[in-house]
N, C-alpha and C positions, 0 to 999 in steps of 0.2 A: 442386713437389716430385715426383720418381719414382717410379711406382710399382713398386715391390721383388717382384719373384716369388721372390727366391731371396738367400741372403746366404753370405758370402765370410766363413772363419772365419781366425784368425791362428794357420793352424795346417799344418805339412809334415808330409808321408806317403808311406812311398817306395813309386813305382812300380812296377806289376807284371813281375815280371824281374829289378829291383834288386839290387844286390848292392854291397858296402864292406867287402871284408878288409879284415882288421886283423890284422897279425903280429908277435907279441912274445914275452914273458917273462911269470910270474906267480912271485909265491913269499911265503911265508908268514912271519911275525917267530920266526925260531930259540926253539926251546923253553926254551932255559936262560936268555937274554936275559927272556924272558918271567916265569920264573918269577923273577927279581932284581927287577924292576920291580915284579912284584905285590906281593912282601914288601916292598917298602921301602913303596908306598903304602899298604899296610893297617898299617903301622906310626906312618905320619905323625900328629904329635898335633895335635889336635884336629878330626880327620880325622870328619866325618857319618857314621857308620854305615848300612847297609842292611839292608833284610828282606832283600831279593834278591840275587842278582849284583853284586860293585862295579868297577864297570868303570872302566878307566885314563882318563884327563882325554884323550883324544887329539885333540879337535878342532885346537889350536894343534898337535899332531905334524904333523897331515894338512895345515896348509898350510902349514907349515913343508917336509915333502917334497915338496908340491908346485911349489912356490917354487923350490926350491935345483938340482936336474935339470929341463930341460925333457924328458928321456928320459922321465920318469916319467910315466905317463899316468893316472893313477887310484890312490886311495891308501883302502882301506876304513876306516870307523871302529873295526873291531874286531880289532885285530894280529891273534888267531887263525883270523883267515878264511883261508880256501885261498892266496887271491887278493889278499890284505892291499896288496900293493905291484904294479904294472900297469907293464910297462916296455916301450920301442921295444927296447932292447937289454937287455944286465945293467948294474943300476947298480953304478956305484963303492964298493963296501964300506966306505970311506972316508970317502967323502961322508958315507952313513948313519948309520955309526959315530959323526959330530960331530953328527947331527943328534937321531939319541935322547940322544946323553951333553947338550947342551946342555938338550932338553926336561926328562930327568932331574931334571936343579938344579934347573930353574927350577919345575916345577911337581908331579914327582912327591915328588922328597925335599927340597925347600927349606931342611927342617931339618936337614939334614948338605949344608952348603956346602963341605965339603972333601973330599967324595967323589970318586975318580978314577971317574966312570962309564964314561970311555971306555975306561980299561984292564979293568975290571969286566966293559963289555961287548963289550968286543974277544976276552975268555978263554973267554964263555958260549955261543958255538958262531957259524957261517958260516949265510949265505944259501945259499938251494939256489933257481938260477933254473930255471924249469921251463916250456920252450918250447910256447905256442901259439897255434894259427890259429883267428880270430874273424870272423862275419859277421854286420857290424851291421843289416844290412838283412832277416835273417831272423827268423822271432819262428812259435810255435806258437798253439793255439785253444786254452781252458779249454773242456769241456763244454757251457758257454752255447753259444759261440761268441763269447767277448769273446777281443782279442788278448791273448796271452801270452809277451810276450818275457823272453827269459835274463834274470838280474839283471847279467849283464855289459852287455848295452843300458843300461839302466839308469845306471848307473855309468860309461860310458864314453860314447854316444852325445853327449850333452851336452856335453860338454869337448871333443871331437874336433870338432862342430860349430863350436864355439866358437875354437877354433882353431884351424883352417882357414879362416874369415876371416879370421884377423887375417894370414894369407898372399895374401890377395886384393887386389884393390882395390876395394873396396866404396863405391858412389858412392851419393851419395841426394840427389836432385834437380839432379844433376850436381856436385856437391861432391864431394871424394872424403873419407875419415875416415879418421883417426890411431886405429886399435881398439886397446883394451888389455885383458884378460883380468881379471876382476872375481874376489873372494874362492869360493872353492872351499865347497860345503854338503854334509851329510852325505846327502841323499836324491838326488844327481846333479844337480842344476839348477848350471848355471851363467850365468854373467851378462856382459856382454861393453859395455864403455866403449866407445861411440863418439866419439872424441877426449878432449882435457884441458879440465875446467870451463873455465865462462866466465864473465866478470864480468858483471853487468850491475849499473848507477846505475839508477832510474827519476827521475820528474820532481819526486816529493818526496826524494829523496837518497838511500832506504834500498838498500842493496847489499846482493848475495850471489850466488853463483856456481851454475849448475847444469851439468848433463853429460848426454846422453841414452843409455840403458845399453837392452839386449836380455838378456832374460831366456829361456834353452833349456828344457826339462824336458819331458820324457815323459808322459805321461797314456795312458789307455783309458777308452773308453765302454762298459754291458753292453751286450751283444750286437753289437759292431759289432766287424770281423775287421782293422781297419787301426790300425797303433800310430799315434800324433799325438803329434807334435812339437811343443810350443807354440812360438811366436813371439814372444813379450812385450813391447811398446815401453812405458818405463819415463821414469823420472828420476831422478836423484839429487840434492838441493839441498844447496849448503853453506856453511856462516859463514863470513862476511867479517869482519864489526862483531864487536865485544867484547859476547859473551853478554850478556844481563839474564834471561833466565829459561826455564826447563825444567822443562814439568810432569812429577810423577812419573806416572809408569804403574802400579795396584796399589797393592799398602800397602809398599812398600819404599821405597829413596832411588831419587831420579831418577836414571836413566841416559843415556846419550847417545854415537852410535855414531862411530864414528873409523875413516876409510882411511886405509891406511898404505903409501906408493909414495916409490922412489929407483930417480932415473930413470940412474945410473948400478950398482944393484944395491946390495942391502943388506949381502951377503957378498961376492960374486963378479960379474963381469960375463957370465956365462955364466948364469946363473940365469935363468929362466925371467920378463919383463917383465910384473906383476901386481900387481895391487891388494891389500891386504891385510884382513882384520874385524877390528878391534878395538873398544874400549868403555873409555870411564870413568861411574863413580859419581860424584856429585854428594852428598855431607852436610852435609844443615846442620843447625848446632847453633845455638840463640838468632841472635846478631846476624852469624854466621860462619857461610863454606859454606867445603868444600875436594874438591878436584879426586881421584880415584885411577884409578889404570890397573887393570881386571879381570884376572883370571886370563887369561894368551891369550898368541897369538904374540906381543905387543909386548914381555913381559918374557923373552923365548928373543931377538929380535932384540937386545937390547941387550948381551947378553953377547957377539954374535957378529959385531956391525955394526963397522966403521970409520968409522959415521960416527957425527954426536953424534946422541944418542937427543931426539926433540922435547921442550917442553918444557912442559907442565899448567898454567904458569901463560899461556906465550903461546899457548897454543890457547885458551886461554878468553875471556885481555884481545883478541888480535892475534892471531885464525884466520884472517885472510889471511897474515898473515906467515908461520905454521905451515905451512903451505902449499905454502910458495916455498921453504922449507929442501931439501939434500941429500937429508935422512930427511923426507920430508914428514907430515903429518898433516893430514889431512883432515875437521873437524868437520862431520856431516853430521842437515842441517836435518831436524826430524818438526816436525808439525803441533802449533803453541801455542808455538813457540818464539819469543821475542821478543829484539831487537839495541839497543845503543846506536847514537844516533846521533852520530859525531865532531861532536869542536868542531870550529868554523871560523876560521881565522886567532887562535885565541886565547880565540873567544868561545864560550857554548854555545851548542849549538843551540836550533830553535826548537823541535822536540819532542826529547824525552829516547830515545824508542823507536821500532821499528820491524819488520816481520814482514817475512816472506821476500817480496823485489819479482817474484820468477819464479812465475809460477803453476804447477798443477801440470796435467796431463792434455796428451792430440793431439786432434789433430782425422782425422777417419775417414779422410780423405785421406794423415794420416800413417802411420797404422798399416796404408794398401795399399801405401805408399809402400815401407815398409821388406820387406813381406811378399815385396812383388815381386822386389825387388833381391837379397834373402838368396835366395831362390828362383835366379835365374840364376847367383849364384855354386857354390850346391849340385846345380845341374841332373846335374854330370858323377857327381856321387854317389848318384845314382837318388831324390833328394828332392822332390818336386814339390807344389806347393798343393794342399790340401784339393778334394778337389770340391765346389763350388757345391753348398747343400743347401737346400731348395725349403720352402716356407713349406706351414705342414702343412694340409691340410683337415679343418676341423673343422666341427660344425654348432652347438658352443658359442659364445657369444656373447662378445667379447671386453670389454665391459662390463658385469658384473653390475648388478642393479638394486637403488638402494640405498634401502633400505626403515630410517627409523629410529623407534625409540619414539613411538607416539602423545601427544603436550602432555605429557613427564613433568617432573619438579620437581627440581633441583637444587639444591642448597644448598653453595657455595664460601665458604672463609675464605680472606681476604687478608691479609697479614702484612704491611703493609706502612708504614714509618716515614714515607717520603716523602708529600705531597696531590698531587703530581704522578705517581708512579707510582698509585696509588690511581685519580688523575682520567683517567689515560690509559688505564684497564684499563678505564673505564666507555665510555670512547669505544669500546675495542675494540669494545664489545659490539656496536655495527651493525653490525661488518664479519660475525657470526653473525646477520644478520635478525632483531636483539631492537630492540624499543623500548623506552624507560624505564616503568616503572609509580608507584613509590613511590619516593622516596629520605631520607632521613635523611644528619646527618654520616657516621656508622660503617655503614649498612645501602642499597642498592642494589637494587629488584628491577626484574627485566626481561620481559615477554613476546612472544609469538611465537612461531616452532614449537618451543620452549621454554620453562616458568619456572624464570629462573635467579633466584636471591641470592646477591648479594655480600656479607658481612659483614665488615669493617672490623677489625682487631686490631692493636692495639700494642703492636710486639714488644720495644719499647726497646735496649736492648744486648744480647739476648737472639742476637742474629743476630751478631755483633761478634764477630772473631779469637780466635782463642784463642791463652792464650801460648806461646812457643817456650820451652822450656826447654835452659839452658845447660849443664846436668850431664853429664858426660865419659863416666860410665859408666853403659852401657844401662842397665843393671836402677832404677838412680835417676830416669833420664832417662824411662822407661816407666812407673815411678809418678809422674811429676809428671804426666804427660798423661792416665794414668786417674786423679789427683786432679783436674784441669782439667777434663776430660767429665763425672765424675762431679758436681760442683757445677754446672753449666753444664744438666746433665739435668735435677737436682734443683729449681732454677731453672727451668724449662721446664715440669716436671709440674706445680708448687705454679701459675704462673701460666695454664697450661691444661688444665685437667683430664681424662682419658679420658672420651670421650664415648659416645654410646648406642650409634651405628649409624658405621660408616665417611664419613667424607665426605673432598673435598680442598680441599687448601691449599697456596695458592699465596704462597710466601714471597719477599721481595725482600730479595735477598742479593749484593752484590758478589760478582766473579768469581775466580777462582784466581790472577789473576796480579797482583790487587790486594795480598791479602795476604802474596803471596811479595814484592811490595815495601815492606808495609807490617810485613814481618818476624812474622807472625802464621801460625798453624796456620788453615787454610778449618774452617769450621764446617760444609758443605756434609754431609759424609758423617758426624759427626757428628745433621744432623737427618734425614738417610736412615733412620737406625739408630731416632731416638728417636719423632718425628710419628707413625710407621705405629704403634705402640704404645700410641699416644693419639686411634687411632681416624682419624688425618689423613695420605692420603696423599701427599706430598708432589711439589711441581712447582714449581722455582725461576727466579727472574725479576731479570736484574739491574738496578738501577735507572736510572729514566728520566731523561737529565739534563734542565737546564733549556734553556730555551728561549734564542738567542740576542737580545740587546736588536736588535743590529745589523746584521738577515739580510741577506746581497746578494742580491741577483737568483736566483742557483741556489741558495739554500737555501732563498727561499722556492715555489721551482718545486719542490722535495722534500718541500714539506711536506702531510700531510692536509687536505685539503680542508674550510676554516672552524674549523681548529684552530690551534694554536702547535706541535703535532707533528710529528716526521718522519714521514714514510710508512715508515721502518724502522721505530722506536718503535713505530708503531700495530702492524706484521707481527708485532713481539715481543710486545707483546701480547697480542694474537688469536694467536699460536700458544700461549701460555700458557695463556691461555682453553681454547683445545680441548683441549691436553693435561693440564688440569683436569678438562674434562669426561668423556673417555676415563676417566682413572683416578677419580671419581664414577659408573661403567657406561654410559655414553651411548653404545653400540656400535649398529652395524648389526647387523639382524638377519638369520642364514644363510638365505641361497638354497639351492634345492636343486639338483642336480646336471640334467643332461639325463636325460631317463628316469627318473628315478622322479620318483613321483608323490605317494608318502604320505609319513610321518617321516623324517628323516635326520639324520647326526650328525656331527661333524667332529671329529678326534679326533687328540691329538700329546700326545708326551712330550719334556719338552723336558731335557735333561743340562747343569743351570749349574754351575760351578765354582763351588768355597767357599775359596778358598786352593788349597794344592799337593798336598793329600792328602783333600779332601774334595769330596762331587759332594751337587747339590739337583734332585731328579727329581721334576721337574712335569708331573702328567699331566692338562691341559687338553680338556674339553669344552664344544662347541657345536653345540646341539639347532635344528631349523626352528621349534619351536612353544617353546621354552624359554630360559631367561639362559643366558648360558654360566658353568661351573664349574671349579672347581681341586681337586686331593687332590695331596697329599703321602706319601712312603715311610712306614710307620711305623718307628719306631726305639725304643733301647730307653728312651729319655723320654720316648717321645709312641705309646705302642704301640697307638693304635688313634688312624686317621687316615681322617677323612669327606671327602664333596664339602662345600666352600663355596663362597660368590658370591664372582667374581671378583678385588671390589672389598673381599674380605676377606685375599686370601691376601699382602700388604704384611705387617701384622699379623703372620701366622705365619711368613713370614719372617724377618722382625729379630726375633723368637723366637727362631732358630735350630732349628725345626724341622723335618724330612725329611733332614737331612744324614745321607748315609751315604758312608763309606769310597772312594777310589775302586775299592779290590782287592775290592769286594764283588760281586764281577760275578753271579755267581747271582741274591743279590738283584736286582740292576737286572733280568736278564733275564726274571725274576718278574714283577718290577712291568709290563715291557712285554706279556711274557704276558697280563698282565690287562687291559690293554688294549684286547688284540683284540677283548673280550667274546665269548669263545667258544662258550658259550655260546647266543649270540643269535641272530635270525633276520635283524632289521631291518637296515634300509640301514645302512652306515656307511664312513667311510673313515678312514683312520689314514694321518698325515700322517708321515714318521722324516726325519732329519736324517742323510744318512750319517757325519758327523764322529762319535767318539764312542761311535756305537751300534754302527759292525761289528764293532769289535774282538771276536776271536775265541771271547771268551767270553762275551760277549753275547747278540749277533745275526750271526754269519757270514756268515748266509743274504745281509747285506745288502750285500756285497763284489761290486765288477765282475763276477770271474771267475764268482763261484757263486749269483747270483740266479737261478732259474730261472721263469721268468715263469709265473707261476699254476701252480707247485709248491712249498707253503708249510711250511719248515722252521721251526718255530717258534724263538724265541727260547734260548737257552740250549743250542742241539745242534750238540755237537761237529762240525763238517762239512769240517776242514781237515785232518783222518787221511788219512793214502790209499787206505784200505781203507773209509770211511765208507760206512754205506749208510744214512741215516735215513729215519725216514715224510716221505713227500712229502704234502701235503693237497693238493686239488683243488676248483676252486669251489664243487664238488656238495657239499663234505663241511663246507664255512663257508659257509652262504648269506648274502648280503647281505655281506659282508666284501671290501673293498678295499683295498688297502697301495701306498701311492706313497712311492718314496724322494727325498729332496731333495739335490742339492748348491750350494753358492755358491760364488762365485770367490775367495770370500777362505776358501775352505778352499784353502790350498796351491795360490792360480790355476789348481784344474784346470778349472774350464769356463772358454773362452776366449773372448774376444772375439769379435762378430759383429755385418757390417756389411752394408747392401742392397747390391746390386752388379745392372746392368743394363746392357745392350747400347743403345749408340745408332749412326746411321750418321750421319758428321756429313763436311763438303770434306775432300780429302788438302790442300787448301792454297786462298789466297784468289783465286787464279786458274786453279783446275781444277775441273772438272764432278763428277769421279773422287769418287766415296764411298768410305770403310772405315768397318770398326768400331771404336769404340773405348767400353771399358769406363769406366760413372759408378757412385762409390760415396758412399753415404750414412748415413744414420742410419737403422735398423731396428727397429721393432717389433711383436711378435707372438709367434706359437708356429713353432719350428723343426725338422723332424722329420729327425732324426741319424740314427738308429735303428727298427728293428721297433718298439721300447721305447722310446727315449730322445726325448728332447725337449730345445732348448733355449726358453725361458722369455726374451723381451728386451721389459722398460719401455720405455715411450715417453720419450724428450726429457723433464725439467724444463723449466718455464716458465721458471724464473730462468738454467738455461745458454741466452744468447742469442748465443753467439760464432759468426761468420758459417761456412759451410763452406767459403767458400774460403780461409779462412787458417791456413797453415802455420806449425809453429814448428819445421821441421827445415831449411831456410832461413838460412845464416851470416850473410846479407846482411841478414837482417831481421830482428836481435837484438830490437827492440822487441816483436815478436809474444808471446817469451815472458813478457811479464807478464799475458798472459793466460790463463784458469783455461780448461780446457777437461775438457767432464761427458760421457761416451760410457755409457748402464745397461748394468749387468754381466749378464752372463745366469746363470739357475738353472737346471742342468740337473733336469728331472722324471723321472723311470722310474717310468711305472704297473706296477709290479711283481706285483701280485696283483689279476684283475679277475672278475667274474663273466662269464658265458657271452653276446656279444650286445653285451657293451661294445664302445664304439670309444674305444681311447688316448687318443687324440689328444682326443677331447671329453674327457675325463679331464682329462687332461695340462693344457689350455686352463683348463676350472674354474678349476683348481689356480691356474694363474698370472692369471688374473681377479682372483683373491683379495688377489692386490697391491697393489689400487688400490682395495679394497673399504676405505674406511677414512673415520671421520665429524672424525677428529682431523687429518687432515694429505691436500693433492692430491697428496700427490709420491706415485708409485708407489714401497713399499718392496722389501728384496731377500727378504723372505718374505713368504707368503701369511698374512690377517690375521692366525688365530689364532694362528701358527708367532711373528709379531712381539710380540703381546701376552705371550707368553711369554718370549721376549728380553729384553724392557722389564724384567720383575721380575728379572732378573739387579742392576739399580741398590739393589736391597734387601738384597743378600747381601752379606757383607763379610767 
């Protein structure tokens, strides 16, 4: 393996000189048009009211315009922006005129089907196109010195990249691709289809098609003066077989997302060749589910298509068939979704199901593969790769030293019906360095650098489905289910009663997709809600089957070692075990930082979601010589709100305690205020999460453009005026106080991919002397230094991704590759944002992501630092 001095990010940035007019039109949605549309939707009954502004539905407008002109180059979400509609030329007043009257019907006033809209809005006044000259390639500085481009970059860069390949010929590993223009989003990214799915069969029969898609989007780094382009290499999977199941997402009905392409044009054959976003809901009622099409462009295309609109029952039985239609519909696979498997000749098959046979993820080689190639076709457009950014020097240690509890005592309830899930959790226990001590039928104890017990409980039907109820209308159908929970609870408390102190319990419980076949409501969130209330935190396990009479050769080469076990089975249960013991408090205890010497604190607030209008603000602490602790907001049912042990705060959660509002921004930025312990002298650092917390009435301070590095605006201060002038704080004025801000890649994939990259000289050929260069890239881990500030944060390799690196799945020749899962860690960018006087970032920054893999419950390095994950985790408790 290479050693990496520096890593190659998937990301373009135009070079110095650069330049990309762009010359058009701009022009805003007529006022009188405007004001028709808004009365008739605030008129619509049963229309959700707002505190705020109620803004027009226009996501299905925007790509519905963007669709029908390819003139049209950018379409804003909010009619009355300046710039609302973005043209090569003036569009067709025509065009547009069919395009809002159809949106109209379908989705503004549905309830007057026989409104003439387009005479309506043919009367309410004319476009006024308003000429001008744009250069994508220039962008100014915020104060920091982070880049700050127009929000016309923004808005336009991404689309223009995106389409400008598909005028290319764009080759990837000398294949060339059929690109097709992916569904239009409100924040500019766009997405770009590198050819039409593909089928693939695997070797047990399960089918289903995927496509390899490039994802554009603009980002900045603080402090860093060059905008970045991301690069994105993606997938998209999608249904062949006839559904069997779709887990919901949330407390709602399952949904499930649908592209929508006519390769002849949906209206017109001039319309711009694109993929569309749509969605159906999934309801099920008792022994019945049924199919709907969401609010979106799918009900605007039907009024206006010539072709037959797809069809909700053959997308679901026969989504390959859906597929191959005129108006195609594209059912597209997420994670947990399972397929039947066709009869054969008549007969059934020999399994009923089957999950997606294309795996998902590249391999490092592919995502240089593509970075390269987009790069040469954008050269003439002044775009050019990233520069190589060098691996940071730090004098932190990239593995902290993990120090846990001296011999302490654990006490675990097992719930479990099975003698084989029961007898297999005792096995686990060697895989934790325990030896047995005592045993009993119902009781287990174990020691070693732990004493655990296992205590034995039967839970009888207590674990068992709950009913579906068949009643048509919500309000009946809502109290049969809080009559079902409520007896089901009652039943639960009388049989185990609230206990003294916190401990957990590890329940064995079938998985979700059992009882979506077995027509039953999951009990799972259910005992999320109840256990923690009864003192047990809960960790669920699904059960261990039995052992085959009649192992072949490779089943018993998989199995535990002097067991009748798989060596899966054993892993689940020894992950069970840890994450038992985790939520019992069995944590590492903090290190301290480089340089200091005495106490120290580690300190995060974490913003979970309670639904769609409520937020749970957990502000977590961990001491070097102390447990770590939890507090909660107070509110006005719990107005006075203390630190507790960790291993308490389940408990106050399925209370419903600390919920405040999310428009209660003051509050929160209070609450982070108190955080800082301003007060204080002693070391500390405070870990933020940028998602969440910059928002402007929060924490501003904690936004790209306006972090000023060790000039600390405290929480709550206005700094987005343009006359702002607030108090800056200075190390000298917080001693001991540090503030790193966090982001991940699955905030809005803004930190990007990054891979080693290294120079070797290897023959021009196998009959010359002659050397070149040619660049090797790999898999990367460590700290990345982007920035004065900035840092990227990249985990090492999982044990379990063992997929070789030389194989490719961009490769048409070698369909089979893609059934293979390939895991590349996502990096977290760090910004030591506030340091004292002496620090080095970089040791900072380093800590920070040490912290990853600082963990007694799991080896996989996670995507946040410990206590930032232990924090996440109680997100399972809120409901």
């Amino acid at each position: 393996m290479p050693a990496y001095r520096a890593t190659q990010a998937t990301v373009l940035t135009f070079a110095t000189g650069a330049s990309w007019p762009v010359t058009g039109y701009r022009a805003t949605c007529p006022p009188g048009m405007l004001n028709l549309l808004q009365a008739a939707w605030e008129a619509r009954p049963g229309r959700r009211t707002r505190n705020g502004p109620d803004n027009l539905p226009t996501k299905s407008l925007r790509d519905l315009l963007t669709l029908i002109d390819p003139d049209i180059t950018s379409v804003h979400w909010d009619p009355r922006h300046p710039a609302w509609l973005r043209g090569r030329t003036k569009i067709d007043p025509d065009l547009l005129l069919i395009a809002l009257s159809a949106w109209a019907s379908a989705h503004v006033a549905p309830d007057v089907p026989d409104a003439d809209w387009y005479g309506r809005l043919e009367g309410a006044g004319q476009f006024e196109w308003i000429p001008e000259d744009l250069d994508l390639a220039q962008h100014g500085l915020h104060p920091n010195g982070t880049a700050n481009p127009p929000p016309h970059v923004f808005e336009l860069l991404p689309s223009l990249v995106a389409e400008h390949l598909t005028t290319t010929e764009l080759r990837l590993l000398g294949h060339n691709r059929d690109l097709r223009l992916g569904p239009t989003q409100a924040d500019g990214r766009r997405t770009l289809h590198l050819g039409q799915p593909e089928l693939l069969i695997d070797e047990d029969g399960a089918a289903g098609a995927s496509v390899d898609v490039l994802t554009f989007h603009l980002e900045t780094v603080p402090g860093v003066p060059e905008v970045h382009l991301h690069v994105d290499l993606g997938m998209t999977r999608f249904a062949t077989n006839a559904v069997d199941y779709i887990p919901r997402r949330g407390n709602g009905d399952p949904t499930a997302s649908v592209l929508l392409s006519a390769k002849e044009g949906f209206i017109h054959r001039r319309e711009r060749p694109m993929l569309l976003q749509s969605s159906v809901t999934i309801r099920r009622r008792g022994q019945d589910s049924s199919w709907t099409w969401q609010p979106g462009v799918a009900s605007i295309l039907v009024r206006l298509t010539h072709h037959e609109p797809p069809s909700l029952d053959e997308l679901r039985n026969a989504p390959g068939n859906a597929a191959a239609q005129p108006f195609a519909a594209h059912l597209v696979h997420s994670t947990g979704m399972t397929y039947r498997h066709p009869a054969q000749d008549g007969a059934p098959p020999t399994r009923a199901t089957h999950e997606h046979p294309v795996g998902h993820g590249y391999q490092p080689r592919d995502h240089m593969e593509v970075l390269t190639q987009v790069a040469r076709q954008l050269e003439d457009k002044g775009l050019v790769p990233l520069t190589p950014t060098p691996k940071a020097r730090t004098r932190a240690k990239t593995r902290l030293p993990m120090q846990l509890p001296g011999s302490p005592a654990y006490e675990i309830e097992v719930w479990a019906s099975s003698d084989r899930t029961w007898q297999c959790l005792q096995t686990a226990a060697s895989k934790l360095d325990l030896a047995p001590a005592t045993a009993t039928a119902d009781r287990t104890s174990f020691t070693g650098p732990i004493n655990l017990t296992l205590h034995r409980r039967d839970p009888q039907d207590l674990t068992a489905g709950l009913p579906r109820s068949t009643e048509s209308d919500p309000a009946a159908r809502r109290a049969a289910y809080e009559a079902s929970e409520a007896e089901r609870t009652m039943r639960i408390t009388r049989a185990f009663p609230r206990l003294a102190h916190p401990i957990a319990c590890i329940v064995e419980m079938e998985g979700a997709a059992y009882f979506t076949r077995t027509r039953l409501r999951d009990p799972k969130p259910l005992f999320k809600k109840v256990l923690p209330s009864l003192r047990r935190n809960v960790q669920g396990l699904r059960p261990i089957p039995p052992a085959n009479p009649n192992p072949s050769k490779a089943t018993l080469a998989k199995r535990f070692p002097g067991t009748d076990f798989s060596t899966t089975d054993i892993e689940r249960a020894t992950s069970a075990l840890r994450d038992a013991l985790r939520q019992a408090g069995h944590l590492p205890k903090l290190p301290a930082p480089p340089g200091v010497d005495g106490p120290f604190e580690l300190i995060t607030v974490w913003l979970a979601p309670a639904g769609e209008r409520m937020l749970v603000p957990m502000l977590i602490r961990q001491h070097t010589h102390e447990e770590p602790t939890a507090q909660l907001m107070t509110t006005a049912g719990s107005p006075a709100e203390h630190p507790m042990p960790l291993t308490a705060l389940p408990e106050a959660l399925v209370a419903g305690r600390g919920r405040v509002p999310r428009t209660a921004r003051a509050a929160l930025a209070d609450f982070f205020t108190n955080a800082l312990s301003l007060d204080s002298t002693a070391d500390r650092l405070l870990l933020v999460r940028r998602a969440r917390t910059s928002d402007k009435n929060i924490w501003p301070w904690l936004q790209d453009g306006r972090i000023t590095f060790d000039q600390l605006v405290l929480p709550g201060i206005d700094i987005t005026a343009p006359n702002a002038d607030p108090v800056r704080r200075k190390p000298g004025d917080q001693p001991g106080l540090r503030i790193i801000r966090l982001r991940e890649r699955g905030d809005r994939s803004a930190v990007p991919r990054a891979f080693g990259i290294t120079q070797e000289m290897v023959s021009a050929s196998d009959d010359s002397d002659e050397l070149i260069s040619v660049s090797r890239h790999g898999r990367f881990s460590g700290l990345v230094e982007v920035g004065e500030r900035a840092f990227w944060g990249i985990n090492p390799r999982s044990d379990q991704n063992q997929t070789p690196l030389t194989l490719t799945k961009l490769d048409p020749a070698q369909t089979a590759n893609r059934t293979w899962t390939c895991s590349n860690p996502n990096s977290l960018e760090i910004v030591p944002a506030f340091l004292q006087g002496g620090d080095n970032p970089a040791d900072w920054a380093m800590y920070v992501h040490a912290q990853r893999r600082l963990h007694a419950h799991t080896t996989i390095a996670t995507t946040w630092p410990a206590i930032v994950h232990l924090a996440e985790l109680m997100e399972e408790y809120i409901s």
